[in-house]
VEXZAZA-427772 format. One record per residue (C-alpha): x, y, z; residue number from 1; residue in three letters; chain. Coordinates in steps of 0.1 Angstrom, whole numbers, plus 5000, padded with zeros to 4 digits. Layout:
BEGIN
{{X Y Z} NUM 'ALA' 'A'} ...
This chain:
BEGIN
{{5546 8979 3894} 1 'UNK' 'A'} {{5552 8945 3910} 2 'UNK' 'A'} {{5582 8932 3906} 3 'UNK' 'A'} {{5590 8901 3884} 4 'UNK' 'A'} {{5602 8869 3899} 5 'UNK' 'A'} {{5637 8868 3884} 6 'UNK' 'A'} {{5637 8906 3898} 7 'UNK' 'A'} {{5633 8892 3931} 8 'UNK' 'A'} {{5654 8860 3928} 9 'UNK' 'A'} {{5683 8888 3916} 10 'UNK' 'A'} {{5677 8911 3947} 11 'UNK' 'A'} {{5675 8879 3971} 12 'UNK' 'A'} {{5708 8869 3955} 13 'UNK' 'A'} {{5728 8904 3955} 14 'UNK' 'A'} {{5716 8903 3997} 15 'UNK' 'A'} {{5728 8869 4003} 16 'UNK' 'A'} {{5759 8882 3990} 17 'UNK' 'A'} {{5765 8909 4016} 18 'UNK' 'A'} {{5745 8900 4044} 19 'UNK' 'A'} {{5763 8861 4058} 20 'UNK' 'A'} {{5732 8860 4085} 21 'UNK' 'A'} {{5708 8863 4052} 22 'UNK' 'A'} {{5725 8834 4032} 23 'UNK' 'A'} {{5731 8812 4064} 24 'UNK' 'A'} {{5693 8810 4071} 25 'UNK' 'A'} {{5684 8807 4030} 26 'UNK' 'A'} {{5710 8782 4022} 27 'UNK' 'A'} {{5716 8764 4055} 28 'UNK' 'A'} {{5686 8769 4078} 29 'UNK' 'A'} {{5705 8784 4104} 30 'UNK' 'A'} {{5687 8805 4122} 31 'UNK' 'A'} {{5711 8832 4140} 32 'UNK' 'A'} {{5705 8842 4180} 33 'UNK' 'A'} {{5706 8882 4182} 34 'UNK' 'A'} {{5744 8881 4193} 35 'UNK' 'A'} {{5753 8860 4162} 36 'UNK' 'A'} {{5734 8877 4144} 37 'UNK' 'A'} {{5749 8914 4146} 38 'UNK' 'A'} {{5785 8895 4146} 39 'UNK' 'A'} {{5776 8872 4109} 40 'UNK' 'A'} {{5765 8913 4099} 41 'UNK' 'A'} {{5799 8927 4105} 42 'UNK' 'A'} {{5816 8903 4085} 43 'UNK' 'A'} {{5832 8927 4066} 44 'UNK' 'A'} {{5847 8951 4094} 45 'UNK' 'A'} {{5882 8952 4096} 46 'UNK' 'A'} {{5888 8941 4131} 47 'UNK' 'A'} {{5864 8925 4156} 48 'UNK' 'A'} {{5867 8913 4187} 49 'UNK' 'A'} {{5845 8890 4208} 50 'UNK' 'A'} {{5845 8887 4244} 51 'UNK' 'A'} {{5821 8861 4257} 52 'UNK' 'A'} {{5811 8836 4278} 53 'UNK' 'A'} {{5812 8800 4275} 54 'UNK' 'A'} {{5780 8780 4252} 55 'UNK' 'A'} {{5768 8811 4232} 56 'UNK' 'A'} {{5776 8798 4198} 57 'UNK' 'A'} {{5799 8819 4186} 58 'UNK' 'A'} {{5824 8789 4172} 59 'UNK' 'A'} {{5794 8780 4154} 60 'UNK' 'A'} {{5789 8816 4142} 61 'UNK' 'A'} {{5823 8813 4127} 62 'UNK' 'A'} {{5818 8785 4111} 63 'UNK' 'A'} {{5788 8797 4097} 64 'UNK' 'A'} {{5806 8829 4088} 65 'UNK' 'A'} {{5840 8816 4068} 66 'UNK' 'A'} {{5817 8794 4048} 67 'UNK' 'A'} {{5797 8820 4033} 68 'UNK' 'A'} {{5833 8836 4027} 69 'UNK' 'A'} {{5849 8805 4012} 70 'UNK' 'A'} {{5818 8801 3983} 71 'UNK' 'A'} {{5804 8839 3980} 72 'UNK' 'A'} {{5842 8854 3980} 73 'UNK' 'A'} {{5866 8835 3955} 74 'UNK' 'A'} {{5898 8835 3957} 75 'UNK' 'A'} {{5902 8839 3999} 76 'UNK' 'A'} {{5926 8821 4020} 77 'UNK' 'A'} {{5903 8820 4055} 78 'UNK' 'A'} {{5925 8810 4088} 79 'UNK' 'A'} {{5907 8794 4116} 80 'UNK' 'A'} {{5938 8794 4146} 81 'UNK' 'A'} {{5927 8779 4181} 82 'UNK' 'A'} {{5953 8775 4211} 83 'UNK' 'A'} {{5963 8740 4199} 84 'UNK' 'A'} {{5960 8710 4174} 85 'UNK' 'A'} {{5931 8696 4195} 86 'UNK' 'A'} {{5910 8725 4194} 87 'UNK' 'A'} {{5917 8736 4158} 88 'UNK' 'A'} {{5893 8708 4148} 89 'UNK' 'A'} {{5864 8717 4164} 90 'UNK' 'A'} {{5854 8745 4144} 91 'UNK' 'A'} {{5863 8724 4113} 92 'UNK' 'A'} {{5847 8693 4125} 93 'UNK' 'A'} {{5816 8717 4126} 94 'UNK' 'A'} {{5818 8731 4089} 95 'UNK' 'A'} {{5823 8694 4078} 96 'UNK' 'A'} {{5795 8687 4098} 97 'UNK' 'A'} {{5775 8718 4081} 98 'UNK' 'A'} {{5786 8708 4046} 99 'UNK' 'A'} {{5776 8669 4055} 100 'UNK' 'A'} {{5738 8681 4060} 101 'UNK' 'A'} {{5738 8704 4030} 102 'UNK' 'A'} {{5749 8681 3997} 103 'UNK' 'A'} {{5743 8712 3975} 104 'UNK' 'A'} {{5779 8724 3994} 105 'UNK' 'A'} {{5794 8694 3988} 106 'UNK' 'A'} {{5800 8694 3947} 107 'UNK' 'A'} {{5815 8730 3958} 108 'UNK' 'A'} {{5845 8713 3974} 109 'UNK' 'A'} {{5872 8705 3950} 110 'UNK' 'A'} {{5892 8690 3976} 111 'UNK' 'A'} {{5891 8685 4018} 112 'UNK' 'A'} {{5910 8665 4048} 113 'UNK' 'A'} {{5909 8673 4083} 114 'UNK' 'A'} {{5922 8701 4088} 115 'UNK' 'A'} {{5914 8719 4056} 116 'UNK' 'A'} {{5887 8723 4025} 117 'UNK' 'A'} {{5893 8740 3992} 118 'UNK' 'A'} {{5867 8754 3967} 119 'UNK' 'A'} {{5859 8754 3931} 120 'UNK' 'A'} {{5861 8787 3929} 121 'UNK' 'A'} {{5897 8790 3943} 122 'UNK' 'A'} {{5887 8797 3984} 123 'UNK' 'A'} {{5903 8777 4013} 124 'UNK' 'A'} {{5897 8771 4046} 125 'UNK' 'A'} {{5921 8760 4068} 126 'UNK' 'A'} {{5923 8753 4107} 127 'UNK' 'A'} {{5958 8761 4124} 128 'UNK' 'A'} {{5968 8756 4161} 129 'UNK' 'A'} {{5990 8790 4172} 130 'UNK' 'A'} {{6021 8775 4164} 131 'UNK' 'A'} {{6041 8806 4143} 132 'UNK' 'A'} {{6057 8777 4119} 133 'UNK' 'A'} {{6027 8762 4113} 134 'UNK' 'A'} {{6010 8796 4107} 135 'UNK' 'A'} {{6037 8812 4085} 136 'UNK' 'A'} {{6037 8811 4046} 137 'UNK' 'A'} {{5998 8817 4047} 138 'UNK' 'A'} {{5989 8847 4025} 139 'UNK' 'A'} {{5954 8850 4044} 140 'UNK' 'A'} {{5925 8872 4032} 141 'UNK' 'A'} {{5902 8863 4068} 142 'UNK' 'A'} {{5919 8855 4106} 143 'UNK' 'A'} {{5900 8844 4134} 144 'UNK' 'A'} {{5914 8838 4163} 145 'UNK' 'A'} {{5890 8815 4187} 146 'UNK' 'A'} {{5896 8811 4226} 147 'UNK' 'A'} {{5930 8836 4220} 148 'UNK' 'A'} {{5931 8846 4255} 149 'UNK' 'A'} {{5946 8804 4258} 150 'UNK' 'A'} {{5972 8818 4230} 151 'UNK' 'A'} {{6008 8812 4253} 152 'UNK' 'A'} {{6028 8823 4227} 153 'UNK' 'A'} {{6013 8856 4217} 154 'UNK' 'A'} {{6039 8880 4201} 155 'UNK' 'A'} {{6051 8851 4177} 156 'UNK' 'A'} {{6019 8848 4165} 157 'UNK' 'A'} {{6011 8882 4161} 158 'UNK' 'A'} {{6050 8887 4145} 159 'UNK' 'A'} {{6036 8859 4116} 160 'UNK' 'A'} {{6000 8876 4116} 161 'UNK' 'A'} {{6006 8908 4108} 162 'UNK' 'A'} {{6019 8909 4076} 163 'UNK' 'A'} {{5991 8888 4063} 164 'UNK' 'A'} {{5965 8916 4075} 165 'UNK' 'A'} {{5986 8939 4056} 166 'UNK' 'A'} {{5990 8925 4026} 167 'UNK' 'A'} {{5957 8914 4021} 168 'UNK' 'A'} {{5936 8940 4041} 169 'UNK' 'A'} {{5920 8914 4052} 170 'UNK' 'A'} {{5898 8908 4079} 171 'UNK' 'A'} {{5910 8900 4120} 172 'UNK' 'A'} {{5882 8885 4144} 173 'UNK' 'A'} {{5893 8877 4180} 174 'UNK' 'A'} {{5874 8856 4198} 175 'UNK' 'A'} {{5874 8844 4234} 176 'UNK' 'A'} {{5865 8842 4271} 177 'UNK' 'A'} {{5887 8862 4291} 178 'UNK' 'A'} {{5916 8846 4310} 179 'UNK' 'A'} {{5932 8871 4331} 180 'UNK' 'A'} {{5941 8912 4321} 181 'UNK' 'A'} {{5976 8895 4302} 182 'UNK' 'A'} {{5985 8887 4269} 183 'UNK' 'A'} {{5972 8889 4233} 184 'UNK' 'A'} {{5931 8887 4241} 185 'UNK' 'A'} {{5931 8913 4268} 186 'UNK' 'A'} {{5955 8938 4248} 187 'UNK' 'A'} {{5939 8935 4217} 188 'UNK' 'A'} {{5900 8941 4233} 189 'UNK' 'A'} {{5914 8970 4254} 190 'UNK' 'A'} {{5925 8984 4223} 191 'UNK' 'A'} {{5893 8979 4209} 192 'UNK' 'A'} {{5875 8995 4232} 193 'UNK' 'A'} {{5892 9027 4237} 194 'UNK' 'A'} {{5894 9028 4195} 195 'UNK' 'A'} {{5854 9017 4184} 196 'UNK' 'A'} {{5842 9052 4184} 197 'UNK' 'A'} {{5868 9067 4164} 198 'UNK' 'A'} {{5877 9040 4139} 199 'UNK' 'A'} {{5846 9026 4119} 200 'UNK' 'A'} {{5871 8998 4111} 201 'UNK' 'A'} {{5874 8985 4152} 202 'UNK' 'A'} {{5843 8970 4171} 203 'UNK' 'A'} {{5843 8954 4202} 204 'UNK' 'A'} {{5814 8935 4215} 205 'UNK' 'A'} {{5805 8918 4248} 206 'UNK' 'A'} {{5785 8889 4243} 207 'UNK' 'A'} {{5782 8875 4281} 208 'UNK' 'A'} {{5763 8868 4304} 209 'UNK' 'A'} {{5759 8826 4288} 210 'UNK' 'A'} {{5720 8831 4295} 211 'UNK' 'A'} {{5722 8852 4263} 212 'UNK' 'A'} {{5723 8817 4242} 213 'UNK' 'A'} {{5684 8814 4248} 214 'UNK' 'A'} {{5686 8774 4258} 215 'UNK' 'A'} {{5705 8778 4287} 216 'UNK' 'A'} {{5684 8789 4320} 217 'UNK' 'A'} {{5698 8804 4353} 218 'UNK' 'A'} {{5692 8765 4368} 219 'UNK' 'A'} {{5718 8756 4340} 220 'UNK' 'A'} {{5744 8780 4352} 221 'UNK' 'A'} {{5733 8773 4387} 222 'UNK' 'A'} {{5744 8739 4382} 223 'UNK' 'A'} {{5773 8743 4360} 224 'UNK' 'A'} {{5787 8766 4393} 225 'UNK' 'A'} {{5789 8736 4412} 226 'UNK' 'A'} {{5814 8722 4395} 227 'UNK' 'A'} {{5840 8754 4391} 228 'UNK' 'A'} {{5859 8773 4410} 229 'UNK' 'A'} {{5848 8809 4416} 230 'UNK' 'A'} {{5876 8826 4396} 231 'UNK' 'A'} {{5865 8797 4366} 232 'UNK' 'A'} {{5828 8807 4367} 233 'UNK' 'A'} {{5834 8840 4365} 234 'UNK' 'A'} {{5857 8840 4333} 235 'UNK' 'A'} {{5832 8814 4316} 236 'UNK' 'A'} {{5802 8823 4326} 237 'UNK' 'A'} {{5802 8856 4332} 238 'UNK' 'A'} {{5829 8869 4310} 239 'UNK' 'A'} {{5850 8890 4339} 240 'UNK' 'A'} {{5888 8894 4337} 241 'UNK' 'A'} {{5901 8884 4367} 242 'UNK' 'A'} {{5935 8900 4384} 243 'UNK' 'A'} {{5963 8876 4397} 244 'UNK' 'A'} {{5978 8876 4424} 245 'UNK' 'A'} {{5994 8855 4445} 246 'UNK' 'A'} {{5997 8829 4424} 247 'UNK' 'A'} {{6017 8794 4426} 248 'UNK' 'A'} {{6023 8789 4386} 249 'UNK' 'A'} {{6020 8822 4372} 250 'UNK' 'A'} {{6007 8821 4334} 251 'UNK' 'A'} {{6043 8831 4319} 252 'UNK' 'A'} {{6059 8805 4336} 253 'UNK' 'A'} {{6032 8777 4324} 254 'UNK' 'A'} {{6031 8791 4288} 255 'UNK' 'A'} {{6068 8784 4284} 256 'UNK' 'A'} {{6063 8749 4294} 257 'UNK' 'A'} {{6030 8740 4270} 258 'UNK' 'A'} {{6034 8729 4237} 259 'UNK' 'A'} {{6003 8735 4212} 260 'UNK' 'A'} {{6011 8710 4191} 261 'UNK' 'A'} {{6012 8678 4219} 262 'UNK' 'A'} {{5990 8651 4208} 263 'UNK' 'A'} {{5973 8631 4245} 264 'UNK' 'A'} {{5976 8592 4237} 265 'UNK' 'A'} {{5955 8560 4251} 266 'UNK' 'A'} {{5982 8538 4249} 267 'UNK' 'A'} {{6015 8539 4258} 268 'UNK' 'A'} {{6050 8530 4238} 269 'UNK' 'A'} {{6062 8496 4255} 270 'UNK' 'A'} {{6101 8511 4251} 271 'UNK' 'A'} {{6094 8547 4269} 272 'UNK' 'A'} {{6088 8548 4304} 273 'UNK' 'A'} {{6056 8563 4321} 274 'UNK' 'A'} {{6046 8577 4354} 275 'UNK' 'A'} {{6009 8581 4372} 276 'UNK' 'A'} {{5993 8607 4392} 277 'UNK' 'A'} {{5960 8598 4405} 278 'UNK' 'A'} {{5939 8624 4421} 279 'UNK' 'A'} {{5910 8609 4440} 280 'UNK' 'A'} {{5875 8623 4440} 281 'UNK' 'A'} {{5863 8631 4475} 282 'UNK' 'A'} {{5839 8656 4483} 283 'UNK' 'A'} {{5848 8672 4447} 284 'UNK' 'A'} {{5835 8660 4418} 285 'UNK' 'A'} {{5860 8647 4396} 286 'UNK' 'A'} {{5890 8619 4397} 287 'UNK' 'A'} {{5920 8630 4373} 288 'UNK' 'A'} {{5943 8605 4362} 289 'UNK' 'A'} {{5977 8626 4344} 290 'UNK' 'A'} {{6005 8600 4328} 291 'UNK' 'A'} {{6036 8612 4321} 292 'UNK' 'A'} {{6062 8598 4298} 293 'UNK' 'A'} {{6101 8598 4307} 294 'UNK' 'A'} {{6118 8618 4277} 295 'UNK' 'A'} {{6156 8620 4290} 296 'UNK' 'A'} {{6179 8609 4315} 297 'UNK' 'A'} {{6182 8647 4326} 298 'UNK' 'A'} {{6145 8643 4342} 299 'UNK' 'A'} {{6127 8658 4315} 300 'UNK' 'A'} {{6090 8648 4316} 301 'UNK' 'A'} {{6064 8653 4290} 302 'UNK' 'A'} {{6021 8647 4297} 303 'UNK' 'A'} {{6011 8618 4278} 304 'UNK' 'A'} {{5975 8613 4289} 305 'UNK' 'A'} {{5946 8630 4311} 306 'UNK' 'A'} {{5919 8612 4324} 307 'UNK' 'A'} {{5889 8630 4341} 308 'UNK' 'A'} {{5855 8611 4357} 309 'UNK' 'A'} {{5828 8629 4373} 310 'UNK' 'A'} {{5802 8614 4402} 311 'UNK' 'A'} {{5814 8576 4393} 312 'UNK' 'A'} {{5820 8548 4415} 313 'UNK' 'A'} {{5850 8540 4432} 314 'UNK' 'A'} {{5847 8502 4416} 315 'UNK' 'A'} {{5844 8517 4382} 316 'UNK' 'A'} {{5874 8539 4386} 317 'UNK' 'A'} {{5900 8514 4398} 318 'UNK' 'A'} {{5893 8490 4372} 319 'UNK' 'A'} {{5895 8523 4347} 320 'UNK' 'A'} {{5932 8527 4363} 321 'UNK' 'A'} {{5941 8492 4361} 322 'UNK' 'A'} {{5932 8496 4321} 323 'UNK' 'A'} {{5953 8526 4321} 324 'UNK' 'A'} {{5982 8507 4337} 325 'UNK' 'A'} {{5983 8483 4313} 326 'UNK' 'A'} {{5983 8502 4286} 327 'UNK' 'A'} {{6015 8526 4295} 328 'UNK' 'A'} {{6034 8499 4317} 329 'UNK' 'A'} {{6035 8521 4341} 330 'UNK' 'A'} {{6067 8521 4362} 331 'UNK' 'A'} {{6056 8545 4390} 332 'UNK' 'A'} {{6029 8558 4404} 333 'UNK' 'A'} {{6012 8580 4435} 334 'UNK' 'A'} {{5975 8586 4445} 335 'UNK' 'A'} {{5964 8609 4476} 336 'UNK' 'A'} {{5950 8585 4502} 337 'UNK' 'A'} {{5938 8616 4524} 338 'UNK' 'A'} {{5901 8604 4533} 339 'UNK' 'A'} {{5899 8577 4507} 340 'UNK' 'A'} {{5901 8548 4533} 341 'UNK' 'A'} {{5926 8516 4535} 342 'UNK' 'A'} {{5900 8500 4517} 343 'UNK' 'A'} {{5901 8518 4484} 344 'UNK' 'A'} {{5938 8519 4484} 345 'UNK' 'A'} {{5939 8480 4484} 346 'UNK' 'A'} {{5915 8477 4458} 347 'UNK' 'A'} {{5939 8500 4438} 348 'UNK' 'A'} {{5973 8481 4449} 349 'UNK' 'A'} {{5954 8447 4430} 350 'UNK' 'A'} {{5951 8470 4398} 351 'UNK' 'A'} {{5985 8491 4399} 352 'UNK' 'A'} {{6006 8475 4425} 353 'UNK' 'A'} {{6033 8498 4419} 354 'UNK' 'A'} {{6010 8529 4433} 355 'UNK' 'A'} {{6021 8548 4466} 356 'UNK' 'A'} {{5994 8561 4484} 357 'UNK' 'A'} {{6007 8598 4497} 358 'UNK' 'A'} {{5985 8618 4527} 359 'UNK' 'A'} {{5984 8654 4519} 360 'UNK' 'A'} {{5994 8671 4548} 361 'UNK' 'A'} {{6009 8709 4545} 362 'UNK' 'A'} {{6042 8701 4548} 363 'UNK' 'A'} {{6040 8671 4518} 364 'UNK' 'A'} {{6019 8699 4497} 365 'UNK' 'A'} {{6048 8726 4494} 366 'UNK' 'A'} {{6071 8694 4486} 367 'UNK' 'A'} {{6049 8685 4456} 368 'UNK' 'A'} {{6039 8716 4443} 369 'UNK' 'A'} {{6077 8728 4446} 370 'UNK' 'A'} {{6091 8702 4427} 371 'UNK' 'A'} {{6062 8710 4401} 372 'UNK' 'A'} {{6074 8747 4403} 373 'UNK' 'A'} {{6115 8733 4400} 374 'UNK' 'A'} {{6104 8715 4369} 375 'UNK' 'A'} {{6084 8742 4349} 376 'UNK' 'A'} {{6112 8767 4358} 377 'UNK' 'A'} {{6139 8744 4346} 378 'UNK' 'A'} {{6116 8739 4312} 379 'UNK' 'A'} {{6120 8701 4321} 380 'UNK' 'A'} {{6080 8693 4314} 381 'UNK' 'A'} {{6059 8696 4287} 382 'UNK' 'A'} {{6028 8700 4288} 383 'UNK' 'A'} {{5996 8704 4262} 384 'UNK' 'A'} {{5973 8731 4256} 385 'UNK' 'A'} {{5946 8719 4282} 386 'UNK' 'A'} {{5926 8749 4293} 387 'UNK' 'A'} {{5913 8728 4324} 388 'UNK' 'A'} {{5947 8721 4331} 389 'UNK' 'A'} {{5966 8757 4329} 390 'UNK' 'A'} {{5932 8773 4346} 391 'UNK' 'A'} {{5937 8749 4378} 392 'UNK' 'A'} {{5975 8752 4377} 393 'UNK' 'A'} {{5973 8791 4374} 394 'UNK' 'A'} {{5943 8794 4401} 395 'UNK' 'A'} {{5964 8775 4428} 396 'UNK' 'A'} {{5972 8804 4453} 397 'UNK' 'A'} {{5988 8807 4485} 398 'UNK' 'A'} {{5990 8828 4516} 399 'UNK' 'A'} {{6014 8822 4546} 400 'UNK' 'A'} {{6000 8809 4580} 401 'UNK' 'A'} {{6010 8830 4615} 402 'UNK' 'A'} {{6037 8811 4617} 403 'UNK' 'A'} {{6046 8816 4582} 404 'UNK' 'A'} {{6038 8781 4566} 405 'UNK' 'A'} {{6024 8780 4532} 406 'UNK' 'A'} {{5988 8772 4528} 407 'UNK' 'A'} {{5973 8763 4496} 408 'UNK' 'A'} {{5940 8771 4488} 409 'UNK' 'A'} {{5920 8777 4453} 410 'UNK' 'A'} {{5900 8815 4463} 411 'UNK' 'A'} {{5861 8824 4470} 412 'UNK' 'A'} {{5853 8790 4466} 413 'UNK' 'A'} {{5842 8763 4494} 414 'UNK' 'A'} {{5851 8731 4469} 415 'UNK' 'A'} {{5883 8736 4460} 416 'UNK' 'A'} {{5890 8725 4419} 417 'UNK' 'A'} {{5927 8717 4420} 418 'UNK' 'A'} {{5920 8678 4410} 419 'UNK' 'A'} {{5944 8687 4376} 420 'UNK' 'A'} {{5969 8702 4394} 421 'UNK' 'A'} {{5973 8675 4424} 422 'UNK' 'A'} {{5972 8643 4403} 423 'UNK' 'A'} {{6003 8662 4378} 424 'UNK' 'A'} {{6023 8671 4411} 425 'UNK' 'A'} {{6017 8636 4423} 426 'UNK' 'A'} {{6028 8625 4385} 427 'UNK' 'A'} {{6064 8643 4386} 428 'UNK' 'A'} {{6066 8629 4426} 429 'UNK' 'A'} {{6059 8592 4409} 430 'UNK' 'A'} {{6086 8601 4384} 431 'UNK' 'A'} {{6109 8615 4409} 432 'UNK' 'A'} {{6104 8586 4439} 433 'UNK' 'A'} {{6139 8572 4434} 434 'UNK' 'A'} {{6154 8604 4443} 435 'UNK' 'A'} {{6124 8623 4462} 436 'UNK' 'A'} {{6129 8608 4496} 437 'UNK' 'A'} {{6160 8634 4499} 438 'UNK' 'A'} {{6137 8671 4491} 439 'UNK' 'A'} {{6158 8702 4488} 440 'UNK' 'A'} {{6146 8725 4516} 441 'UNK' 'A'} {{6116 8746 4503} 442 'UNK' 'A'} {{6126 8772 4488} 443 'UNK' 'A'} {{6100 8802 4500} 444 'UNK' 'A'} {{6103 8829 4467} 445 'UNK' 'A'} {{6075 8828 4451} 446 'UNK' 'A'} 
């Protein structure tokens, strides 16, 4: 007997209900990749979590996935926690984006702002940075964690997050490209692992190598290796934990330092006083510009603003700088004038005519980078949640010469990424000039 059309409209509906990938190509026209597709199919499994590569969707999976929760489930409270406030609005920015192109969604919102919609029928969705105050009080039915391995403050976190999952028996989805074998990420997907095939509940799933997103091509990776350090394209790209050693800023010792909440400005408070570090491109690829702000008199610094410029002109770049220093009054500044020529450094002088150009030799690199070290140790800078940042700061290595110098080097790599790291060391030695000339002897204890 053939069945009757409101027969099949029922069965189409009672699907869509259980199956998110079904709903999210009826309703939204999104067509899932395979990947996404088995993860939007476990969307009721206890505990899943991702490890991937960069540019395979899966931020947009999740977005996907909490808003067939928020209208087919009433009633849920669906957390969407990144490592800071910047990056907790991406995958918002994407289900406003979703709902934007969809107006049948739109008369299901009952009320919305940036960081958060609610529902007719009772569901919310909100997006946290992993700050433990700002994540406590939240009786949450759904967690996901995106890019958690970037978490620097995982066992407060967890302390808030567990009694939610509890509570609620909710769901728990941890997402992320690896970044190191340390911290909440790596422990949580080891435990995954070794629990999958005993605990229906648990899944773990590798989706990596980024060629798996079907619109990016070897060429694209080939290209995109270019530009990052070994030890970066490896985690990104290819998904790999990678062991540390020999390391100038281990992670713990940066994590205690970053604030996820810290908010990068464009202009600068004329009563505060501010500091550049300007990290010329060379051979590499990118100039970084890193202003810091003057918070005490005890030397405690805090990172105001990042700049970063790829394959542009010198020309462009100085009068980008000479914006810059008009907008934060800058007091001090440095820039490395190894191999930039006299000529540049003039150019720069008529723009920032406080700037002091420094020549990186050996000896001036274990000054900087130990007065770097002094300052993070002493919890005298804050910095924000910048996963460009903390990658190049934690990849910095260093061996000892014959002689027993310190070398610096970034590993398995013959263009060395450490723009970030140089122009915030030159930063703190901009902030530090009245007092740098005398330099404690270096202290060799890393």
């Amino acid at each position: 007997m053939k069945a009757s059309e409101t027969e099949l409209h029922f069965w189409k509906r009672v699907l869509e209900r259980v199956d998110p990938a079904v709903w999210v190509t009826a309703n939204l026209g999104f067509v899932p990749w395979k990947h996404q597709e088995i993860f939007l199919r476990d969307a009721f499994v206890r505990t899943r979590v991702i490890r991937k590569s960069r540019q395979v969707g899966m931020t947009t999976a999740i977005a996907h996935e909490a808003l067939w929760k928020a209208i087919n489930i009433p009633g849920g409270t669906i957390l969407i926690i990144s490592p800071g406030l910047r990056q907790s609005r991406i995958p918002m920015q994407k289900i406003h984006s979703i709902i934007a192109r969809h107006p049948i969604l739109s008369s299901r919102i009952a009320s919305e702002n940036r960081d958060s919609l609610q529902f007719t029928n009772d569901s919310l969705i909100i997006a946290l940075p992993n700050n433990p105050e700002r994540i406590r009080g939240y009786d949450a039915s759904d967690i996901y964690l995106d890019e958690a391995a970037h978490f620097l403050n995982d066992e407060p976190v967890m302390q808030v997050l567990k009694p939610m999952l509890i509570s609620r028996k909710g769901t728990f989805t941890v997402v992320s490209t690896p970044f190191g074998k340390r911290g909440l990420f790596w422990e949580q997907y080891r435990d995954a692992i070794q629990r999958k095939d005993s605990d229906h509940d648990v899944k773990a799933y590798d989706f990596y190598p980024s060629t798996i997103n079907p619109l990016v091509t070897q060429q694209d990776l080939a290209r995109e290796r270019e530009n990052l350090t070994e030890m970066e394209f490896k985690q990104e790209y290819r998904g790999e934990f990678i062991e540390q050693v020999d390391v100038c800023f281990p992670l713990e010792l940066i994590a205690g330092c970053v604030n996820s909440d810290l908010e990068l400005f464009d202009e600068g408070d004329t009563s505060k006083s501010y500091f550049m570090g300007i990290d010329l491109a060379k051979q590499r690829d990118e100039t970084v510009v890193i202003i810091l702000e003057e918070i005490d008199e005890t030397g405690g610094l805090i990172v105001r603003h990042i700049s970063a410029w790829s394959k542009m002109n010198y020309t462009e770049q100085i009068a980008r700088i000479g914006q810059l220093s008009k907008s934060f009054s800058i007091n001090n500044s440095a820039v490395d004038q190894t191999g930039v020529g006299e000529a540049v450094l003039e150019n720069l002088k008529n723009v920032l005519p406080s700037v002091e150009g420094v020549t990186f030799t050996q000896q001036i690199k274990v000054k900087l980078i130990d007065s770097l070290r002094m300052l993070l140790e002493q919890k005298k800078l804050v910095l924000p949640n910048d996963s460009k940042l903390i990658m190049q700061m934690n990849g910095l290595r260093y061996t000892f010469s014959s002689v027993g110098n310190i070398i610096f080097h970034v590993p398995e790599t013959n263009q060395p990424h450490d723009d970030y790291v140089w122009a915030l060391a030159l930063a703190v030695y901009a902030a530090q000039k009245p007092r740098f000339g005398i330099i404690r002897p270096v202290r060799v204890n890393w």
